[in-house]
C-alpha positions as CSV (number, residue, x, y, z in Angstrom):
1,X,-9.5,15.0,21.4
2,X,-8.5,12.1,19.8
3,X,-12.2,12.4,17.1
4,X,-10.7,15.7,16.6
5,X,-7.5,14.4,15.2
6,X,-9.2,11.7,13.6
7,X,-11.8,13.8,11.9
8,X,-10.2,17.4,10.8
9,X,-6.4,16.0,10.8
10,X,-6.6,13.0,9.3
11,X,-9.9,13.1,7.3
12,X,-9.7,16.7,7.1
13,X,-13.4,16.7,7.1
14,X,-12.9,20.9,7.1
15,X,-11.5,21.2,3.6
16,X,-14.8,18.9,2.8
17,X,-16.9,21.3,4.3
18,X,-15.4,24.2,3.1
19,X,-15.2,22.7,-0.4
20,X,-18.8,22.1,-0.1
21,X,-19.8,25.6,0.6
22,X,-17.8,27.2,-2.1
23,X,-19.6,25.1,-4.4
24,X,-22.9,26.1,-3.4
25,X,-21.6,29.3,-3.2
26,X,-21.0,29.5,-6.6
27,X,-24.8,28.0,-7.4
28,X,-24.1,24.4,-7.9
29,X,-25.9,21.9,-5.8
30,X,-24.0,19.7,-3.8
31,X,-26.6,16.9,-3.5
32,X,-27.1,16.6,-6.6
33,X,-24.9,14.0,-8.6
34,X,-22.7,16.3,-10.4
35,X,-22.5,19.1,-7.7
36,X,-21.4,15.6,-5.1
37,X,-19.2,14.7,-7.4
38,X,-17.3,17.2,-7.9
39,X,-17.3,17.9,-4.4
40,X,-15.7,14.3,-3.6
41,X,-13.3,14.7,-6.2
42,X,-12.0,18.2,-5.4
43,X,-12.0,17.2,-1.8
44,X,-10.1,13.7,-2.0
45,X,-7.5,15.0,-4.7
46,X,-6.5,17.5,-2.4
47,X,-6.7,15.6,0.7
48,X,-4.5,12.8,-0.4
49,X,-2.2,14.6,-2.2
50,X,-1.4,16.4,0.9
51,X,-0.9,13.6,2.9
52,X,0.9,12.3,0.0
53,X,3.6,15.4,0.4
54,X,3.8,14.9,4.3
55,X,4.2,11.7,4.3
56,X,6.9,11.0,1.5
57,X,9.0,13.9,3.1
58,X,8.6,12.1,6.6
59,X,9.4,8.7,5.1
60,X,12.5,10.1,2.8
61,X,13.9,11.5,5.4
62,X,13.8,8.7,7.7
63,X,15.1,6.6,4.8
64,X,17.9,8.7,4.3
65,X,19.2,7.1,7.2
66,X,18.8,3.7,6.0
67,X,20.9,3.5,2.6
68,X,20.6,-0.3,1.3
69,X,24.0,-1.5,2.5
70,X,23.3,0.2,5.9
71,X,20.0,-1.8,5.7
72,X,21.6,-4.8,4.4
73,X,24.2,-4.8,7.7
74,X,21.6,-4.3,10.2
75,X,19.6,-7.3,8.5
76,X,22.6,-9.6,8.5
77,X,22.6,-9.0,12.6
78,X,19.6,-11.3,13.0
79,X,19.0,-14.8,12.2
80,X,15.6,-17.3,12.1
81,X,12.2,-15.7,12.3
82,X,14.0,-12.9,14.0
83,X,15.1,-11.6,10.3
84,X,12.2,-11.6,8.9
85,X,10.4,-9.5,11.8
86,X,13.0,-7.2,10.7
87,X,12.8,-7.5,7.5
88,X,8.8,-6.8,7.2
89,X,9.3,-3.8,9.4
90,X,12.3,-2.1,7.5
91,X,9.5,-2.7,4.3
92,X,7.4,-0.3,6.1
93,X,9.9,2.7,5.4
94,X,10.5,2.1,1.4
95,X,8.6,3.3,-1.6
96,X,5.1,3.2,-2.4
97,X,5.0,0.5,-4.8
98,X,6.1,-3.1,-5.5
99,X,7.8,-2.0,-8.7
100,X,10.3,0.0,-6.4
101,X,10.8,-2.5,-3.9
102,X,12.1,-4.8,-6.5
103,X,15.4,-3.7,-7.2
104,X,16.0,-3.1,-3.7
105,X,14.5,-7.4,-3.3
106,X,17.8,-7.9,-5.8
107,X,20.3,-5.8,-3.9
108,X,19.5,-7.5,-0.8
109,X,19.5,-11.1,-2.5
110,X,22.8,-10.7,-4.4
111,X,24.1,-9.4,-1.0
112,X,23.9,-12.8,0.4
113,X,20.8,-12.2,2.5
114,X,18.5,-15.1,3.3
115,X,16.2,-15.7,0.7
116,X,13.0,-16.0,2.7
117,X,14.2,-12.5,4.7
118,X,14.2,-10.9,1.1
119,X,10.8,-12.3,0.7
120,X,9.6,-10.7,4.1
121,X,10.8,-7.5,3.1
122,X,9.1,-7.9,-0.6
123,X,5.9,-8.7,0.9
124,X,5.8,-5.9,3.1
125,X,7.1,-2.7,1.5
126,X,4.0,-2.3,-0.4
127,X,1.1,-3.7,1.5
128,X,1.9,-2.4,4.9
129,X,3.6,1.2,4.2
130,X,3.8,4.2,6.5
131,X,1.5,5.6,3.8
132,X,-1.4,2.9,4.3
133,X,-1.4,3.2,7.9
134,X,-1.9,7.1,7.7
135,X,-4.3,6.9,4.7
136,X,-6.5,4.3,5.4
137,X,-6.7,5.8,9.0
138,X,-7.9,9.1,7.4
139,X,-10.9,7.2,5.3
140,X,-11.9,4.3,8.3
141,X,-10.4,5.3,11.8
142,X,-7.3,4.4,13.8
143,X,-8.5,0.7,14.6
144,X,-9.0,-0.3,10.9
145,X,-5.4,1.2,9.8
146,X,-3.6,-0.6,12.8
147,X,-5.5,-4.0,12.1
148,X,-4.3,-4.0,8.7
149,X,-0.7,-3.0,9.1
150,X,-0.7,-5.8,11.2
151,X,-2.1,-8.6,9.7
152,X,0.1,-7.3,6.6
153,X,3.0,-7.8,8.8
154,X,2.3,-10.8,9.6
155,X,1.3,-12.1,6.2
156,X,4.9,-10.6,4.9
157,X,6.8,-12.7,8.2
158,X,4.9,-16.0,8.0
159,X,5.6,-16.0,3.6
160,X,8.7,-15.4,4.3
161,X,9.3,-18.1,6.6
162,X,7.6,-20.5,4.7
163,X,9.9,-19.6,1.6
164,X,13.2,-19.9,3.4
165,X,11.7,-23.4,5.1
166,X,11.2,-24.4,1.4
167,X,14.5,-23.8,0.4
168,X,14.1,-22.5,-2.6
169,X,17.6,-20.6,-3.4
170,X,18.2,-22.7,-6.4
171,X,14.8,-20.6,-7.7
172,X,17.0,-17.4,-7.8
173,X,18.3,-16.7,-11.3
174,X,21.9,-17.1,-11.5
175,X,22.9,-13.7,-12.5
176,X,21.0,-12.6,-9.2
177,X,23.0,-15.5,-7.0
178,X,26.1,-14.8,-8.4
179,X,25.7,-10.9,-7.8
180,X,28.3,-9.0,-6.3
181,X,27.3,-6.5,-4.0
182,X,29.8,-3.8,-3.2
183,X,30.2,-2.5,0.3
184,X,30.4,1.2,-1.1
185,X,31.1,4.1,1.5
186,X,28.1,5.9,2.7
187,X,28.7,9.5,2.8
188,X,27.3,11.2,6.1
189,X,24.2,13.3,4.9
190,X,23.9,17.1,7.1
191,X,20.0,17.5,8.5
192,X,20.3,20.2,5.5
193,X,21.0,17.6,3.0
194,X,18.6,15.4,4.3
195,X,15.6,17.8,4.1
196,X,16.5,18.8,0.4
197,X,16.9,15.3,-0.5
198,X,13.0,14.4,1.0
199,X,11.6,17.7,-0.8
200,X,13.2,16.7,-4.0
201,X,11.6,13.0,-3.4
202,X,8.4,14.8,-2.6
203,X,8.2,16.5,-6.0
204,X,9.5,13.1,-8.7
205,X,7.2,11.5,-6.5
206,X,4.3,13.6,-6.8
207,X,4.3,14.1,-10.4
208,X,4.8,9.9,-10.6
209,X,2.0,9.7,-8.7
210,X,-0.7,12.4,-9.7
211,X,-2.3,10.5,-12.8
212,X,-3.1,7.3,-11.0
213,X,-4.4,9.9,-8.0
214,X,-6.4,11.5,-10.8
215,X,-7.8,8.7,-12.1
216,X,-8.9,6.5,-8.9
217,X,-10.3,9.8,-7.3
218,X,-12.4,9.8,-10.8
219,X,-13.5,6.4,-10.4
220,X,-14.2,7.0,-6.7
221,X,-16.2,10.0,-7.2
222,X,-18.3,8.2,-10.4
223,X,-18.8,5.1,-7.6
224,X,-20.1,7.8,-4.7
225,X,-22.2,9.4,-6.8
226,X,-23.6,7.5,-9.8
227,X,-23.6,3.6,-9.0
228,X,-26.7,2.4,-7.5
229,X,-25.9,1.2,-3.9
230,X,-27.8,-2.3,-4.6
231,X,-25.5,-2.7,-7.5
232,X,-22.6,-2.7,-5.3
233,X,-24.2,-4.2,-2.0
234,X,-25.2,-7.1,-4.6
235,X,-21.5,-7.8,-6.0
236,X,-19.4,-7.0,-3.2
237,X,-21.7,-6.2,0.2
238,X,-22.9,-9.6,2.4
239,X,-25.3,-11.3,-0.1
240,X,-22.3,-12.4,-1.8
241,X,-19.8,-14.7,0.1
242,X,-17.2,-14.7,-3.0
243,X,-17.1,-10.9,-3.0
244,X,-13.6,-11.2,-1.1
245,X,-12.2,-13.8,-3.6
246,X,-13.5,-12.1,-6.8
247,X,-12.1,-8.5,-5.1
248,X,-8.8,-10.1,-5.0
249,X,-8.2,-11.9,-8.4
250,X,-9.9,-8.7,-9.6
251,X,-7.2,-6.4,-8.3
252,X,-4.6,-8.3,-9.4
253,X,-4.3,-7.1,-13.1
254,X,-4.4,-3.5,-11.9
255,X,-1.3,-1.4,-11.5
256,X,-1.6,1.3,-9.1
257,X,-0.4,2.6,-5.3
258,X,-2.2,2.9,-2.0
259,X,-3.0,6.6,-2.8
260,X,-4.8,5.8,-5.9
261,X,-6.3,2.8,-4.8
262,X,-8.2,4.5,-1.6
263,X,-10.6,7.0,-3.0
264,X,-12.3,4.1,-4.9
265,X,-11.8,2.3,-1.9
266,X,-13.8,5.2,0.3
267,X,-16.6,5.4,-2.6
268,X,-17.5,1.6,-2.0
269,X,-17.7,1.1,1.8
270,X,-20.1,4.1,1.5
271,X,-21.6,2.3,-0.8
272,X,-22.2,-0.7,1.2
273,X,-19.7,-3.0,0.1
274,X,-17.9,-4.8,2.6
275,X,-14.6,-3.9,4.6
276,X,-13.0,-6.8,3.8
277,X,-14.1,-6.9,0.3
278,X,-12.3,-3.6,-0.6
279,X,-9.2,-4.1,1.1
280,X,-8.4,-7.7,-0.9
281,X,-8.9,-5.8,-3.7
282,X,-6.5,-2.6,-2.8
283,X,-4.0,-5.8,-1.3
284,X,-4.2,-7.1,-4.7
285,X,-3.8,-4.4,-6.4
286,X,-0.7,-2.6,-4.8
287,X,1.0,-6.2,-3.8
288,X,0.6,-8.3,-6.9
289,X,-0.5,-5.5,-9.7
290,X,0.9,-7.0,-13.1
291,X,3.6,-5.1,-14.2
292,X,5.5,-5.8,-10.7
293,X,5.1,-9.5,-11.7
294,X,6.4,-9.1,-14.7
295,X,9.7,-7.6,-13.4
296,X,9.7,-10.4,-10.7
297,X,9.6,-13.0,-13.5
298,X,13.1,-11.4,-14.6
299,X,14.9,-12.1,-11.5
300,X,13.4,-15.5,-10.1
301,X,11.8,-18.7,-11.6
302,X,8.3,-19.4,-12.7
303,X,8.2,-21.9,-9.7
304,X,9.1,-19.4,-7.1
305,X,7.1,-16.7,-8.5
306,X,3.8,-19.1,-8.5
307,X,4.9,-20.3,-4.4
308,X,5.0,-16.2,-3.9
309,X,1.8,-15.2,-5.4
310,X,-0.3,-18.3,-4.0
311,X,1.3,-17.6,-0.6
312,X,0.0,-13.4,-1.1
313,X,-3.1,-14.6,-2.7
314,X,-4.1,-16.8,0.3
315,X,-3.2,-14.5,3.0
316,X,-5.0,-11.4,1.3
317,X,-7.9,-13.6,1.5
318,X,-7.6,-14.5,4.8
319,X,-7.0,-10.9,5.5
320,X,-10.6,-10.2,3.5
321,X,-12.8,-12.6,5.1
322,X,-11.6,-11.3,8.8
323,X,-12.4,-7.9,7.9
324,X,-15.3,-8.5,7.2
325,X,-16.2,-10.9,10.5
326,X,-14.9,-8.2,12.2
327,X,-16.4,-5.0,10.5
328,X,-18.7,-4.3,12.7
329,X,-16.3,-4.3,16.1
330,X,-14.3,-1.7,14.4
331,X,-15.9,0.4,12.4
């Protein structure tokens, strides 16, 4: 039962298939390069952007629940480690990308919260989303998408606490510090209201997200189909023991969310690069892309900002070389 989840809900190896047999169907060869790659494009922008849908309505909706001073009360109820637990695990339910977890990272701050709590949260809302856990279940099984979620959340508690332990507050900028935060009244959404609002989300975010989709689908299906395995086996598979450091620094410049990021992802396992390879780089990418640093810089101090990345840089690391010790246990 649970393979057939796995396989036809998840992966939704059935729209592959049927995908596949239109295609030859209408006289193009499906194991040749251009016939595979059009399959594995056609198949994997479809599949994720259906997940995509389900998954932002599911999240928005949940979210409407948690409005950020709602979030910010139920955060000020716990104290020590406790917090950032919290904290880590309320990043799970917010948007796709560190660029939107930002402003909500100032909100919180200028509301008074501990800074290291902030942190937890920042750490967490994009590497260990709802949306990773379901996506990279539906490219490398159940045990692969829980491992990661939570070594993310633990990466996103133990930062945190080491930021808070450093005491770093006077890193803020003052602007943010000084911030006032008003306790606005929350108006009571109906189920009705609720629904709208997450098919609304569904649609900005959609069109937001499409291009990137486009394009790392494109790359993933040009990787599946037309890069030499021994190319990639070389550069990223066991015969190189800095593939997970290179992956990493590598992803960093990139800007992009998990849903872009996971068709090249799929393309390169298949291709024989390592677990633990590709997921630094997808870490690096969605956690620490370049245009979400630049933001960061606005708001905190060089010195902070280099203490946050080393600490994500480390622990994505980490995170790389046990996948890869492990890779064979769980896939």
């Amino acid at each position: 039962m649970w393979d057939f989840i796995q396989d036809e809900i998840f992966s939704m190896k059935w729209l592959n298939r049927l995908i596949g047999s239109l295609l030859n169907a209408c006289g193009l060869d499906t194991e040749s390069k251009l016939g595979g790659s059009l399959q594995f494009f056609i198949y994997d922008l479809i599949k994720i952007m259906v997940l995509l849908g389900v998954l932002i309505f599911v999240i928005t909706y949940i979210q409407s629940y948690f409005p950020p001073e709602r979030t910010k009360k139920i955060l000020g109820r716990f104290h020590g480690i406790g917090a950032n637990c919290i904290a880590a695990l309320l990043g799970t339910v917010t948007p796709f990308c560190s660029c939107s977890s930002i402003p909500l990272f100032m909100g919180f701050t200028s509301a008074g919260l501990p800074l290291g709590v902030t942190f937890s949260f920042l750490i967490s809302s994009p590497m260990v989303d709802l949306g990773s856990l379901v996506l990279l279940m539906s490219i490398f099984g159940w045990k692969v998408a829980v491992i990661y979620v939570i070594v993310g959340l633990v990466i996103a508690i133990a930062g945190g606490t080491l930021i808070e332990k450093l005491h770093l507050e006077d890193q803020v900028e003052e602007f943010i510090r000084n911030g006032k935060s008003l306790d606005t009244p929350q108006n009571e959404q109906t189920k009705r209201e609720r629904m709208k609002y997450a098919w609304e989300q569904v649609v900005v975010t959609a069109k937001k997200v499409l291009p990137y989709v486009i394009v790392g689908v494109g790359i993933g299906a040009f990787i599946h189909n037309w890069i030499p395995e021994e190319w990639v086996v070389k550069v990223l598979g066991t015969e190189n023991p800095f593939g997970v450091i290179i992956a990493a620094i590598c992803g960093i410049p990139m800007y992009a969310d998990i849903f872009g990021c996971i068709p090249i992802a799929e393309a390169l396992v298949a291709k024989g690069a390592k677990l633990g390879v590709v997921l630094a780089f997808m870490m690096g990418v969605i956690t620490l892309s370049l245009p979400s640093m630049i933001m960061l810089k606005k708001v905190i101090k060089p010195k902070l900002l280099g203490i946050f990345i080393a600490i994500c840089t480390v622990g994505i690391i980490l995170v790389g070389y046990f996948f890869n010790l492990i890779q064979n246990y769980i896939v």
